[in-house]
C-alpha positions in Angstrom: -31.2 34.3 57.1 -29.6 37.8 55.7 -26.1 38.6 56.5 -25.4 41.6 58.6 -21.5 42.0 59.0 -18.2 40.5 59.2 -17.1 40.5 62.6 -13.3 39.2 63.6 -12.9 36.7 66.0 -10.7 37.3 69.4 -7.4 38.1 68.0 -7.5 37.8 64.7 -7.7 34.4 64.1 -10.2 34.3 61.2 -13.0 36.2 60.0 -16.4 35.4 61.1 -19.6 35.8 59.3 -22.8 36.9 61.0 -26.0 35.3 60.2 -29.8 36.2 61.7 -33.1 34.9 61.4 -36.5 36.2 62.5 -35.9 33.6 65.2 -31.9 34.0 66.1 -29.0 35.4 65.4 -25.6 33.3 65.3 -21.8 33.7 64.2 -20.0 31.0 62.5 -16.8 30.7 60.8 -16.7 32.0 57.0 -14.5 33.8 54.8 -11.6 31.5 54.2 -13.4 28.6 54.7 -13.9 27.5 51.4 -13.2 23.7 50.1 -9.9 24.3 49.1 -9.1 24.6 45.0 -6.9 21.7 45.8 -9.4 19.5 46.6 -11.2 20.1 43.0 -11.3 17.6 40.2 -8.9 17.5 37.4 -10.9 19.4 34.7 -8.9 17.0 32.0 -10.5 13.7 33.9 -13.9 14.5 32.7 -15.4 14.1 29.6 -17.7 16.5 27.5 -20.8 14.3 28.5 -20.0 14.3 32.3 -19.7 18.0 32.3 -22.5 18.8 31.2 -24.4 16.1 34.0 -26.4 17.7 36.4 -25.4 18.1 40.0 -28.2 15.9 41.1 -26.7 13.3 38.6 -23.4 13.6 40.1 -25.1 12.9 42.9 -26.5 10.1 42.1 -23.1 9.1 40.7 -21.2 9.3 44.2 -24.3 7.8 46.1 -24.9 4.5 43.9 -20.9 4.6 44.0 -20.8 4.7 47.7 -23.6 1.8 48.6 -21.4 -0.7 46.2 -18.3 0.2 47.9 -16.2 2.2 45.6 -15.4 5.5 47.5 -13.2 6.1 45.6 -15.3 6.9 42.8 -17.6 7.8 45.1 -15.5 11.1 46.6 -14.7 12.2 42.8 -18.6 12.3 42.0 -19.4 13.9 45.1 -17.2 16.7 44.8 -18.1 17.5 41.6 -21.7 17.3 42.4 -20.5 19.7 45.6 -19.0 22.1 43.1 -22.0 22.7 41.3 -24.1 23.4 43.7 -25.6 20.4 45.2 -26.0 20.6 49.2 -26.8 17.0 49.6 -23.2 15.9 48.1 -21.5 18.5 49.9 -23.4 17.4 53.3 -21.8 13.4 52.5 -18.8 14.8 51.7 -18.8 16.5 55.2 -19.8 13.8 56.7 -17.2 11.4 55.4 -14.0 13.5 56.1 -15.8 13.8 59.7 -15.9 10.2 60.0 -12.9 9.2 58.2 -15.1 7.4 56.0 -13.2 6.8 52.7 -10.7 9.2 52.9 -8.5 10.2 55.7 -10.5 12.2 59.0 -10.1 15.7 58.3 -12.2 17.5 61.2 -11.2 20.9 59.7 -11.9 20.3 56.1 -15.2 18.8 57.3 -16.2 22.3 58.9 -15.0 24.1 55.8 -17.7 21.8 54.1 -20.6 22.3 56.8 -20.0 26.1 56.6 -20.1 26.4 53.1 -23.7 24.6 53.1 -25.4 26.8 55.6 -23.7 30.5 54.4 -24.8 29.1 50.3 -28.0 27.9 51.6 -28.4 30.6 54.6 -32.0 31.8 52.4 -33.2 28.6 53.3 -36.7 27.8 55.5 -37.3 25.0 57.7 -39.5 23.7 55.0 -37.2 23.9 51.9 -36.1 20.7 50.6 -32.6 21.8 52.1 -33.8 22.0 54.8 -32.2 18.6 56.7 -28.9 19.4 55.5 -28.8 22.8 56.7 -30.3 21.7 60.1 -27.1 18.9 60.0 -24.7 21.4 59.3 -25.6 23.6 61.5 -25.4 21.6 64.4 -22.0 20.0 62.7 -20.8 23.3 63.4 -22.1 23.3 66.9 -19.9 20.7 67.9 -16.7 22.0 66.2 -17.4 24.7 67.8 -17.9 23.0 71.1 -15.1 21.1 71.2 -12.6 22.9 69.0 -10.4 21.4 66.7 -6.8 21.0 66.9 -3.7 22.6 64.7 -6.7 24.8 62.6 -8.0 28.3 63.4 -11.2 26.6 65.0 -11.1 27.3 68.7 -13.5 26.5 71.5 -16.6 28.9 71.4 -19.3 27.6 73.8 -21.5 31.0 73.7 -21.2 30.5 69.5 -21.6 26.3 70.0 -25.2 27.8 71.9 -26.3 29.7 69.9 -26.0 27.3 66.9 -28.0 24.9 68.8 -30.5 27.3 69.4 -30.6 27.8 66.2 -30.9 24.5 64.6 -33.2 23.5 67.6 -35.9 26.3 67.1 -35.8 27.0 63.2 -35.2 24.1 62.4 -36.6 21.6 65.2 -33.4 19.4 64.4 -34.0 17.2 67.8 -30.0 16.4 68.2 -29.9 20.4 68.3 -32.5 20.3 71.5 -30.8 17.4 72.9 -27.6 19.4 73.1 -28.7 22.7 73.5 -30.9 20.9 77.0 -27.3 19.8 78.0 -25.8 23.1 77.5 -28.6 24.9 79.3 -28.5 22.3 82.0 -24.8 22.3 82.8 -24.3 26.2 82.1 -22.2 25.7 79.1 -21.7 29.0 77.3 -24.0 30.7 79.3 -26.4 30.8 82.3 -27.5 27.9 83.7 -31.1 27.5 83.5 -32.3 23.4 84.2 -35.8 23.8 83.5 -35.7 25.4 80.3 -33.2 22.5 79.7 -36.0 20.1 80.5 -38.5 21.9 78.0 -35.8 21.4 75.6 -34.9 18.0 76.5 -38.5 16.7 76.5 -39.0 18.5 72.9 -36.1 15.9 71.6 -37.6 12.7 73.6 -40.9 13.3 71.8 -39.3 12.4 68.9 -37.4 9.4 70.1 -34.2 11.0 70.4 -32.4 8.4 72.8 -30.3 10.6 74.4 -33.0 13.1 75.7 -34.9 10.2 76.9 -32.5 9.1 79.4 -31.6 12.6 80.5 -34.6 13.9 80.8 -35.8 10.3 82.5 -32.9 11.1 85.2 -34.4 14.5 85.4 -37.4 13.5 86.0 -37.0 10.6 88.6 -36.1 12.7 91.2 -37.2 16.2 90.0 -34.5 17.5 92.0 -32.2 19.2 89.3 -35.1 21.0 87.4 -36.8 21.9 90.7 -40.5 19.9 89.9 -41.8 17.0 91.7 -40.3 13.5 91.5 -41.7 11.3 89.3 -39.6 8.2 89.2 -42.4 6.1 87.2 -42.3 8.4 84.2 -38.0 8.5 84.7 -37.7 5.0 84.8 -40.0 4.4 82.1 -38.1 7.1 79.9 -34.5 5.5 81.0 -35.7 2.0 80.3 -37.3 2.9 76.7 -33.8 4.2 76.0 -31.7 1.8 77.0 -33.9 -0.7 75.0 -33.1 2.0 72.2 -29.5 2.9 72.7 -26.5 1.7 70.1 -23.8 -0.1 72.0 -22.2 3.7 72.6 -24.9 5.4 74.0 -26.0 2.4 76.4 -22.6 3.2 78.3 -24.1 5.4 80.1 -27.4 5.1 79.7 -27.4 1.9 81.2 -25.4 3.0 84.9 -28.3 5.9 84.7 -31.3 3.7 84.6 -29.4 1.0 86.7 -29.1 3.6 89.5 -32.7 4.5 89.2 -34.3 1.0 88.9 -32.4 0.4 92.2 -33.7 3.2 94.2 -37.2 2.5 93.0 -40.0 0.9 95.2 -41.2 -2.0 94.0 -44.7 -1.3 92.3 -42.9 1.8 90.7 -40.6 -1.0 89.0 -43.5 -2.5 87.8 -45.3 0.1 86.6 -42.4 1.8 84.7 -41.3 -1.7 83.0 -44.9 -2.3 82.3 -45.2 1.3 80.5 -42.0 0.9 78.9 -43.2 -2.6 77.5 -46.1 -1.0 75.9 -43.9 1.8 74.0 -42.5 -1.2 72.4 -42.8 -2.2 68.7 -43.6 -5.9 69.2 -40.6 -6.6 66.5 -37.8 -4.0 67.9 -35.0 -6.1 69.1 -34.5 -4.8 73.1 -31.1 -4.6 74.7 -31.1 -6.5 78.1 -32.4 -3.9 80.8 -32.3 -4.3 85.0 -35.6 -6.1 86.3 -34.0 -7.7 89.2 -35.0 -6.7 92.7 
């Protein structure tokens, strides 16, 4: 990725930077996005010794902090891992001010932190050991940019949120990228319509046990209606029951109604034969959530 320009945003609100690849182009928010000085460490809490640690030890520092419990300790390492350089620390530090993990949910300083990994590690391939938490932040910034967020200068952008999926989805393969870039396509979010290249996208993600495409692309394909190809309500079924045997207790709220609705409008032997195939796709030692098998 090279940039090209600086193009505003619609009406001034901040600066954006533009970013291509030989794949894709795509605009995300830059400029005065930095982590805030503020949030630095104290240059007079660190010794001689621990400034001159590398950033992977720093790393290490914050991580073996964070599995015994201390975050604490483990934000301070992080960060200054983050500040020299390290995108791994910079991606957990994104991650826990996105989930309110350790420090107070901060949605906007979490896509400060996402946008600083992918425009300082925009030279990045898809096979660079970087490579994961570019992908992550790119589609981090696909959902900030799908949704918004609240009292900053990060507004609703559903032809940008696309074209970060797209991005993340075809450089990268990053399946929760296809997964939402199939919705998008599917629904007509920031842009056309267009169900049966949401389907290609959607069965991409499934292929690599992505849950949610599973059951989406399982309804798709139950009744073929939506994506305009033939029914098959064996293969649906099969793919709504493998994910709902597969789904955290958040996604199974609506997974479950999905395949619930389609076990019940199912002959009989198609039942069978889905449940049996489904059984099959099954580890015999993955724990299986309850799934519909009544008539």
């Amino acid at each position: 990725m090279r940039a090209r320009g600086w193009p505003a945003t619609a009406g001034g609100q901040a600066v954006m930077r533009l970013l291509d690849t030989a794949l894709c182009a795509m605009v995300i928010a830059a400029a005065f996005f930095a982590v805030e000085p503020s949030r630095a460490l104290d240059p007079a809490t660190i010794s001689s010794a621990d400034s001159a640690a590398s950033p992977i030890e720093w790393f290490m520092r914050g991580f073996k902090a964070y599995q015994r419990g201390d975050k604490d300790k483990a934000i301070e390492s992080l960060r200054y891992a983050a500040e020299k350089g390290h995108p791994g620390a910079r991606w957990k530090l994104g991650r826990m001010y996105a989930d309110g993990d350790g420090v107070t949910e901060d949605d906007f300083e979490a896509f400060k932190i996402f946008e600083s990994i992918v425009r300082e590690e925009e030279d990045d391939t898809s096979g660079s050991p970087n490579a994961a938490y570019v992908s992550s932040a790119v589609v981090a910034l696909g959902d900030y940019l799908r949704k918004g967020i609240p009292g900053s200068p990060v507004r609703i952008d559903l032809t940008q949120a696309r074209q970060l999926y797209f991005h993340a989805a075809t450089f990268f393969g990053d399946s929760q990228a296809q997964f939402e870039l199939g919705r998008m396509l599917l629904n007509g979010e920031g842009g056309k319509a267009n169900p049966r290249q949401a389907a290609r996208w959607l069965k991409l993600a499934a292929e690599k046990g992505h849950v949610g495409a599973q059951a989406l692309l399982g309804y798709l394909l139950f009744d073929g209606e939506k994506i305009a190809l033939q029914a098959e309500p064996v293969r649906g079924l099969a793919l709504l029951t493998i994910a709902l045997r597969h789904a955290t207790p958040g996604e199974s709220v609506w997974i479950r109604p999905l395949q619930e609705e389609a076990f019940a409008l199912a002959s009989e032997v198609d039942r069978r034969t889905a449940l049996a195939y489904a059984d099959e796709q099954m580890k015999p030692d993955e724990p299986q959530q309850q799934v519909v098998q009544k008539n």
